[in-house]
N, C-alpha and C positions, 0 to 999 in steps of 0.2 A: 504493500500500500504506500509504502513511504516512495518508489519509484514513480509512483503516479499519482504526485503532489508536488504543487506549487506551493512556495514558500512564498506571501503576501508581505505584510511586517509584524512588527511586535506590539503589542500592547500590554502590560504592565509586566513588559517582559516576559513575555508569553510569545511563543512564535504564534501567528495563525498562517493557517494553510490552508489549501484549497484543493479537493481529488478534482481532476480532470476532467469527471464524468459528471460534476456540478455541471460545465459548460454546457451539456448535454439537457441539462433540465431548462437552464437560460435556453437555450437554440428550441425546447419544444414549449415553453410558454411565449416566448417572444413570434413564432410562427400562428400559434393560437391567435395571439392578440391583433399581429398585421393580418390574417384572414378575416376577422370581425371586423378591426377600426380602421385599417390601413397605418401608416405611419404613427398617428399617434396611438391606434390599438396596443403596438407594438412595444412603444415608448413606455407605456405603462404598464402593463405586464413586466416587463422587464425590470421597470422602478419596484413594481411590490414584490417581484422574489428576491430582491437586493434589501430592501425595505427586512421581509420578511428575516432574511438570515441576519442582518443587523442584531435584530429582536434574538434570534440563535446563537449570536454571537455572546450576548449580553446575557444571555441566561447558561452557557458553560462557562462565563466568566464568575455568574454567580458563583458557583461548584469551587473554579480555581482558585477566587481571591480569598476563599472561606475554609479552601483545604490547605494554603499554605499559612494561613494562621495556626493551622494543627502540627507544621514543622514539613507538607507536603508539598514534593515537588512538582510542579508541572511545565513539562519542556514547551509542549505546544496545542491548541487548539486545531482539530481537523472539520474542516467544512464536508460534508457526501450531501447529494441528495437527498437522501431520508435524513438531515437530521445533522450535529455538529455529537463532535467526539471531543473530551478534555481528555487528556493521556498524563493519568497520574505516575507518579515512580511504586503509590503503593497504596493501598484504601486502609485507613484505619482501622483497627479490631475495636475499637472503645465504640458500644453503643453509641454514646453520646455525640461523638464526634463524626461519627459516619451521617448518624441526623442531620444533622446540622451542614455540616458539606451536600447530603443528598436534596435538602430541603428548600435549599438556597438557589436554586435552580429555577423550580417552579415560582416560588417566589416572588422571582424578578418579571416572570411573567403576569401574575397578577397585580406586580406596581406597574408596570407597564399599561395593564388593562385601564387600572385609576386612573395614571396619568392622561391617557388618549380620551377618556371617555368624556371628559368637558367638550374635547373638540369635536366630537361624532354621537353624542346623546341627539341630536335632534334629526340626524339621517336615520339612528336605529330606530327614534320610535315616530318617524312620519310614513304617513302613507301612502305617501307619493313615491313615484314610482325617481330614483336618483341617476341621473347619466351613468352607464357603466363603466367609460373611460372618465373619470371625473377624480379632482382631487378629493371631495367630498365623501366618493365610495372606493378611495387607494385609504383614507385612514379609518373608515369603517372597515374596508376589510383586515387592515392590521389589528386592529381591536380585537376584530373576533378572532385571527390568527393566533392572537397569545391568550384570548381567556380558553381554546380550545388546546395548546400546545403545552398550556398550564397543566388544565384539566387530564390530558391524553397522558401527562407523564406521570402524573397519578395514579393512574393502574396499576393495582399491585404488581404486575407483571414482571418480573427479575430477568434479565437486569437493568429495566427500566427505571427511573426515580423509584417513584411506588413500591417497586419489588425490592428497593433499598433499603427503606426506609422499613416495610415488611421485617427484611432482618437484621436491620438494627433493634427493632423491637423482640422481636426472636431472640437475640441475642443476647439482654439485659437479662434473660434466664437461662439459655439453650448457651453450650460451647458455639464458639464461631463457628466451624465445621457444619456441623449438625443446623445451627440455624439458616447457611447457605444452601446448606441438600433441603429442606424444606421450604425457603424461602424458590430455589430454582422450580423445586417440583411443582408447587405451586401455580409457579408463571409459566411453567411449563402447559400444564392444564389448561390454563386460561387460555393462554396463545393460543391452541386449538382452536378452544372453543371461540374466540371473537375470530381468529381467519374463516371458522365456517358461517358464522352470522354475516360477516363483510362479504365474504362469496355470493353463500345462498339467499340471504333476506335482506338483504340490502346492493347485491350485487356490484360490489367495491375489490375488484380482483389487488389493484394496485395496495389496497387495505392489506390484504388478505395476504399477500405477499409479505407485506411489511411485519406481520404478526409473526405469519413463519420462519422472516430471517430473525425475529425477537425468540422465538423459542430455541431456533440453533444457537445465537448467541448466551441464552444463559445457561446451557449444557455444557457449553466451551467455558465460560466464569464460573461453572462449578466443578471441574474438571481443573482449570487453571489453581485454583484455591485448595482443591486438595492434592494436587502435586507440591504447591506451596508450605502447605502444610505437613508432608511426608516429609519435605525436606530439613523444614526446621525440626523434627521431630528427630532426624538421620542426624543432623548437624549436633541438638544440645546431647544428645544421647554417647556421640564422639567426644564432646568435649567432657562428658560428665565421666565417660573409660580415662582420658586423657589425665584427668585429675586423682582419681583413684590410683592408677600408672606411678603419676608424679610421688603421691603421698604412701605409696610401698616401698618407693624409691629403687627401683627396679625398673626396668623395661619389659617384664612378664607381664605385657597390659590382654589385656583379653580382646580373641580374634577382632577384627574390624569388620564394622557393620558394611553388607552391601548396599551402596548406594543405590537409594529409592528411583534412580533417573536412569540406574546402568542396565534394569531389564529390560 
């Protein structure tokens, strides 16, 4: 992934990036918009997916500015078409702080909603009908963009916000481990279940899609998390022989553990 990204600039020292296939979402709303408007169709569609990732950009900054209060690194922000990625160096195990990184996210979406909504209260609730190409209905539609991107990340669904936040909660009683395998299974379920409602009852394949790349990815974050965990388990385990070792004061230290990664 990292070959097919552009490096844009930094914000608070944050690289942002851009996959190459974002262009591709540009190139198919901007074609939408000039077959509806002509030129300005064009113009504005274009403006509100720019618009739109803006809002994307500002809500994994939430994440980043609030996890590197917790001592977390984040090298860089990645833009895709479904969606932005913050690329932390490691997610906290403390309850409390994973909340709080997970929750900061959404968040920024619902200041966001406050913030716009002075300026497009009276398109949302007139009943007239608003030009389509209009600045009037570019920040109405970002409105609704973030109180529904807010809302959409709140689904328990792991490893969505929701499914985080799920085990953080989990976690205040559940080992870390154990509250990931329940929080993934979880969103596992679910994912199912919402790609088959966006398929069949609402017939939203591009949904549908997007739910099932959601279930793949939290099988891989729980897979990734307990290899993480095998190893620190392999590592304190060597140094706990290591220390025994030392304090016999011999080199009779007992065989070495096979490495959890070498089968």
């Amino acid at each position: 992934m990292l070959r097919w990204s552009i490096n844009l600039f930094r914000v608070f020292g944050i690289q942002l990036a851009v996959h190459v296939s974002f262009f591709l979402l540009l190139a198919y709303y901007g074609y939408d918009g000039w077959k509806d408007g002509g030129f300005g169709g064009l113009s504005w569609s274009i403006a509100l997916i720019v618009l739109f990732f803006v809002c994307v950009v500002l809500h994994e900054l939430g994440h980043s500015l609030t996890a590197r209060r917790f001592g977390v690194r984040v090298p860089r922000i990645l833009l895709l078409p479904i969606g932005g990625m913050a690329e932390f160096d490691r997610i906290p195990k403390k309850p409390s702080e994973e909340l709080l990184i997970t929750a900061a996210g959404p968040a920024v979406n619902f200041a966001l909603v406050i913030l716009l909504l002075p300026l497009c209260w009276r398109t949302l609730l007139s009943g007239n009908e608003v030009a389509e190409f209009s600045s009037a209905n570019l920040i109405a539609q970002l409105w609704l963009g973030n109180l529904l991107m807010g809302t959409f990340n709140l689904l328990p669904v792991f490893p969505m916000d929701g499914g985080r936040i799920f085990r953080a909660l989990l976690a205040i009683k559940l080992p870390y481990l154990r509250a990931t395998y329940w929080a993934a299974t979880v969103g596992r379920i679910l994912a199912l279940i919402f790609a088959a409602v966006a398929a069949f009852y609402f017939n939203r394949q591009i949904t549908c899609v997007l739910f099932l790349f959601i279930f793949w990815a939290g099988d891989a974050e729980y897979k990734h998390t307990l290899r993480r965990d095998e190893e620190e388990r392999y590592w304190a385990e060597m140094s706990r022989r290591m220390k025994v070792a030392e304090a016999a004061g011999g080199d009779s230290a007992t065989p070495p553990l096979l490495n959890p990664g070498s089968n």
